[in-house]
C-alpha positions in Angstrom: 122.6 125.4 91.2 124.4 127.2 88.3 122.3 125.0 85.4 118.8 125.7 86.5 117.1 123.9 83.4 118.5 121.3 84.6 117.3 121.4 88.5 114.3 119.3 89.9 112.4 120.9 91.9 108.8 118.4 91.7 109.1 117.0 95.2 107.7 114.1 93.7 110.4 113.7 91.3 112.6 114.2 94.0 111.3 111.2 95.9 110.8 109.0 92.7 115.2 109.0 92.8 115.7 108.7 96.4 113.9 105.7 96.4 115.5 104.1 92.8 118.7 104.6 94.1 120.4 102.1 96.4 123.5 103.8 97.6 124.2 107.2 98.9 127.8 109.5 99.7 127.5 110.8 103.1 129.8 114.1 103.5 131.0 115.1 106.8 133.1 117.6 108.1 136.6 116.6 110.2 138.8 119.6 111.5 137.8 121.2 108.2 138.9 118.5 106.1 136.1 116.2 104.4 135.1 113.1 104.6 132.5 111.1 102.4 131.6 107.7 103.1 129.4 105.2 100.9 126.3 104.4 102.9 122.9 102.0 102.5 119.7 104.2 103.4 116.3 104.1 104.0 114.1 106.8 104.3 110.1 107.7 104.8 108.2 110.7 103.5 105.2 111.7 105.5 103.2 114.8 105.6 105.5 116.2 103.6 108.4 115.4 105.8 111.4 113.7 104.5 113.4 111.6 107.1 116.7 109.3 106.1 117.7 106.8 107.9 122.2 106.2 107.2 123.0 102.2 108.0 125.8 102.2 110.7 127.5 100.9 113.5 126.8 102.9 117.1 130.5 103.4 117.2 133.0 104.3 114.9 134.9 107.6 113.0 131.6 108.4 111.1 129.9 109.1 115.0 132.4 110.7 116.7 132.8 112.9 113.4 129.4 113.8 114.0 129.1 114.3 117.6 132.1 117.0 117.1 129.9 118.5 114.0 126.8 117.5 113.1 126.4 119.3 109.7 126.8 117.1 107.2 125.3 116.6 102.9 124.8 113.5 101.0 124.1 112.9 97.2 122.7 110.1 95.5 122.8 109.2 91.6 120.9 106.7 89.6 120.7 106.2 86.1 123.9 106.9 84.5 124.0 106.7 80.8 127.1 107.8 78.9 126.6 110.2 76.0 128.6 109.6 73.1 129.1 111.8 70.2 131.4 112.4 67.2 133.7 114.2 68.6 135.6 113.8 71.7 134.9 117.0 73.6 131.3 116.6 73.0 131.1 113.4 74.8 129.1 113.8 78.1 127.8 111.8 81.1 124.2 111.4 81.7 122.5 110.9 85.3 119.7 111.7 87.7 120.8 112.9 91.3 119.4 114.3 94.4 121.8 116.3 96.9 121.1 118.5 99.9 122.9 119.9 103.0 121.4 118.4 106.3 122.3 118.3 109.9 122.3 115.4 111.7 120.8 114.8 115.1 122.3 111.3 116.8 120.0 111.6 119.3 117.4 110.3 117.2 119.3 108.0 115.5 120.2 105.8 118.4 116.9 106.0 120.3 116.0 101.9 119.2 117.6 100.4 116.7 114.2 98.1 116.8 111.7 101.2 116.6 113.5 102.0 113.4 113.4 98.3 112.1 109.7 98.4 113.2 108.7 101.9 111.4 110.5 100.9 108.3 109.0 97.2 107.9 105.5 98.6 108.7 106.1 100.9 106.0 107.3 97.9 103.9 104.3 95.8 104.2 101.9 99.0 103.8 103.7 99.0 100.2 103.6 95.4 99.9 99.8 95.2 100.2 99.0 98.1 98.3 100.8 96.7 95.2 99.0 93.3 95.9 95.6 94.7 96.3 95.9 96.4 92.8 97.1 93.0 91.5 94.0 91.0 92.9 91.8 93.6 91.7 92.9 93.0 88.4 92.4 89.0 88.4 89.8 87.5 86.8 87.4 85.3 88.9 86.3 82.0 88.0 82.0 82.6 88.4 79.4 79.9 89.7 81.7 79.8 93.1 79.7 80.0 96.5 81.9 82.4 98.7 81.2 82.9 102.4 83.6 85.6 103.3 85.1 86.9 106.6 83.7 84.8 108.4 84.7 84.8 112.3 86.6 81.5 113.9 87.5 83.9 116.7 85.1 86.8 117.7 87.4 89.7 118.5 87.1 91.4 115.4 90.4 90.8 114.5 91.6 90.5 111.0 93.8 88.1 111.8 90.8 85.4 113.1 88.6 85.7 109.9 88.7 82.6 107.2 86.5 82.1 103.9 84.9 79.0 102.5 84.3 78.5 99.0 82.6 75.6 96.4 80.9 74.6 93.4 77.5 76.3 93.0 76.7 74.2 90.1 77.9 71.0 91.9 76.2 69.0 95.0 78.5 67.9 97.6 79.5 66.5 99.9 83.2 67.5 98.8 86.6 67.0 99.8 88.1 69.6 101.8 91.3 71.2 101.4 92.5 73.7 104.7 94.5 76.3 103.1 97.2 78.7 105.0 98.9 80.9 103.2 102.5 81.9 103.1 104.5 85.0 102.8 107.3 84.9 105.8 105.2 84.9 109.3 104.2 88.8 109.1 102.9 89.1 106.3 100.2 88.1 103.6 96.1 87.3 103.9 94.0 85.0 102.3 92.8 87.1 99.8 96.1 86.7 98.1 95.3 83.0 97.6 92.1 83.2 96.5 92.7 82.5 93.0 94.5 79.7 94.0 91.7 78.5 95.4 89.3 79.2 93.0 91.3 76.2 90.9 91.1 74.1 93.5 87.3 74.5 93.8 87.0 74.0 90.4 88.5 70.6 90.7 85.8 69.6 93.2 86.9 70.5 96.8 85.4 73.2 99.0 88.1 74.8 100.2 88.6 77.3 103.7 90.9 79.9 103.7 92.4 80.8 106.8 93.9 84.0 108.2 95.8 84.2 110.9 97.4 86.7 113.0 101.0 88.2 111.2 103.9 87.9 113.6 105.0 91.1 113.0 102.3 93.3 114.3 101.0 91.6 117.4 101.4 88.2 117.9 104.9 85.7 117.8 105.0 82.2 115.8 103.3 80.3 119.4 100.5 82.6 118.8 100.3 81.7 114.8 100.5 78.1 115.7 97.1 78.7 118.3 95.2 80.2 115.4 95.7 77.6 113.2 94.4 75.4 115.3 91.7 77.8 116.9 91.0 77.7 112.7 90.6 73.7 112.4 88.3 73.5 115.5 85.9 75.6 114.3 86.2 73.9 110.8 85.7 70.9 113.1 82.7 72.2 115.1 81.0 73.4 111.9 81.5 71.0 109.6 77.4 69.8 109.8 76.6 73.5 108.2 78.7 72.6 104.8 78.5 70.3 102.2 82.1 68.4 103.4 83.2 65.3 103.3 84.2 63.9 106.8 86.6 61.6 105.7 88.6 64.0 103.3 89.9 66.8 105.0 93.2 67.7 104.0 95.6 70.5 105.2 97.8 72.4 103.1 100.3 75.3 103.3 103.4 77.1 101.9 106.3 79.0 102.8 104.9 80.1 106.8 101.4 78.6 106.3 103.3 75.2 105.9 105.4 75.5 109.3 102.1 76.2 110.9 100.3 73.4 109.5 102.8 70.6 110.3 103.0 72.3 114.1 99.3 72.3 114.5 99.1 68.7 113.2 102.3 67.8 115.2 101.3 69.2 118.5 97.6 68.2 118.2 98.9 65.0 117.9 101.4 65.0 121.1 100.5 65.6 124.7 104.2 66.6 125.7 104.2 69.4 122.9 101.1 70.8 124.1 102.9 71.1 127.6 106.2 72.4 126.0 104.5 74.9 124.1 101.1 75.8 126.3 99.1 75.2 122.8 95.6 73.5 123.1 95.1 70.7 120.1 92.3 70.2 117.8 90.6 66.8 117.1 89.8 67.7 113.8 91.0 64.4 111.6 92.9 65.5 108.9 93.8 63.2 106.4 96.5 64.3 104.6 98.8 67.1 104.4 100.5 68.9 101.0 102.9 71.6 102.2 105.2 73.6 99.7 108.4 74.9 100.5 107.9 75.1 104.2 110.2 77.4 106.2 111.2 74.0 109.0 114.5 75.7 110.1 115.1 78.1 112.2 118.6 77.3 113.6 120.7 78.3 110.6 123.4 80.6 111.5 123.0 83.2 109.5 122.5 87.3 109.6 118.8 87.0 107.6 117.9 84.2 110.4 119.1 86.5 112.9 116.9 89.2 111.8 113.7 87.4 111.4 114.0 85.7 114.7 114.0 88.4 116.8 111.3 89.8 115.2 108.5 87.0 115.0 109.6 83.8 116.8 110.6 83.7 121.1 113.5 82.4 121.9 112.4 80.0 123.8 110.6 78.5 120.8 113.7 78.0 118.4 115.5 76.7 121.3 112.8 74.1 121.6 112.5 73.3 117.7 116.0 72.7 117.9 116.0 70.3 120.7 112.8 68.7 119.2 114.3 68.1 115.8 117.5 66.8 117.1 115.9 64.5 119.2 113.9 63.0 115.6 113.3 59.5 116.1 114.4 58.9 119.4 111.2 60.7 121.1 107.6 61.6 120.0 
């Protein structure tokens, strides 16, 4: 460029603005005439490889533009400030942008539209839980808490099957128990995020377990959520002797996801005929109660966010079923 005090070259820098910005001007190339088109983008930078991902349609004049000529640019701005001054002619227009030339192969743009999805939501989540593991390590711990961590309700080493326990170490029991799942959209979120949570609750008087459970996204669908949840509560129930917990206040509680999955567990543990429908085993853990906040309960809604989140954690055949189950409400158990 002509103004090279005024060039980034800091490949960080360079990747600090492609990932402020939200919008990008795709240039392409038609029978020598151009053609720039306002795009969404994603893009990953690994090893030291930068790859963009362009929302579009498989079809269209952006695709055949590019299957004739595949040599394309884009540029991205963020930041724009206008620079005012005394006199006109000084004015100015302030901004940080990123431009290159690139060729585009379509080949690897139209492999899987759901590889992409999947490499870009992994990537999500890995950001996601870094930023969330430098918030819990900055939280403040209540002390004189008892807290048996990681501890197996299914032995296959999986992340997924681990819960904690905590209470009062100052305190004798027995206490109330509180069941805790945690939220955060199906694939996504652990325990440790609600651990401070509760911590409060412990310091009210309850022992409290903490249940993980395998995330949607990565290996298991909603049926298979459900199972652990209740795989959870059977240990809880076979174990119970080896904590300080009252038997007759157990109480199950949830939010967002973790409070779908505690109504299903408590629902089909409760009904032979879901058990069939679903091919789900049922606990006989007595639960006396239930709190659940903000529970994600519909899954029929027709629209695109639905859409997308469907075919990513829960089987078809499962919102089919919901939908047949809650339309039936009242009529049958």
């Amino acid at each position: 460029m002509r103004r090279k005090d005024k060039e980034i070259t800091n490949v960080n820098d360079k990747i600090a603005i492609i990932s402020k910005c939200k919008a990008c001007r795709l240039g392409l190339s038609e029978n020598n005439y151009p053609y720039i088109v306002p795009l969404n983008y994603g893009y990953t930078y690994i090893n030291e490889k930068l790859t963009l991902f362009f929302h579009g349609a498989k079809e269209g004049r952006k695709i055949d533009i590019i299957k004739n000529n595949n040599n394309a640019c884009f540029e991205i701005d963020c930041d724009t400030k206008l620079i005012e001054a005394e006199k006109p002619f000084n004015y100015g227009y302030e901004f940080k942008k990123f431009k290159i030339s690139l060729i585009i192969f379509l080949g690897g743009v139209f492999i899987s539209c759901t590889s992409i999805r999947d490499h870009f939501v992994r990537n999500m989540l890995n950001d996601w839980e870094e930023r969330d593991n430098k918030i819990l390590s900055e939280q403040t711990l209540p002390e004189n808490i008892i807290k048996i961590l990681d501890i197996p309700y299914i032995a296959d080493g999986h992340r997924g099957h681990l819960l904690d326990i905590y209470y009062q170490a100052n305190m004798e029991g027995p206490f109330p128990a509180i069941i805790d799942l945690h939220g955060d959209g199906f694939f996504y979120g652990y325990k440790e995020m609600n651990k401070l949570y509760d911590f409060h609750l412990v310091k009210n008087g309850f022992i409290v377990f903490n249940i993980n459970y395998r995330l949607a996204f990565n290996d298991a669908k909603v049926p298979d959520q459900i199972q652990d949840a209740i795989d959870a509560l059977n240990w809880i129930d076979n174990n119970l002797d080896s904590y300080p917990v009252d038997k007759d206040k157990i109480y199950l509680i949830g939010e967002s996801a973790g409070a779908y999955l505690a109504t299903m567990a408590v629902l089909i543990s409760e009904n032979q005929r879901l058990q069939d429908i679903f091919n789900i085993g049922k606990s006989n853990l007595k639960i006396n109660a239930m709190a659940i906040i903000s529970g994600f309960m519909e899954w029929t809604r027709n629209e695109f966010k639905y859409w997308g989140m469907r075919s990513m954690i829960l089987e078809k055949i499962m919102w089919s079923i919901n939908f047949i189950i809650w339309k039936r409400t009242g009529k049958e158990n």
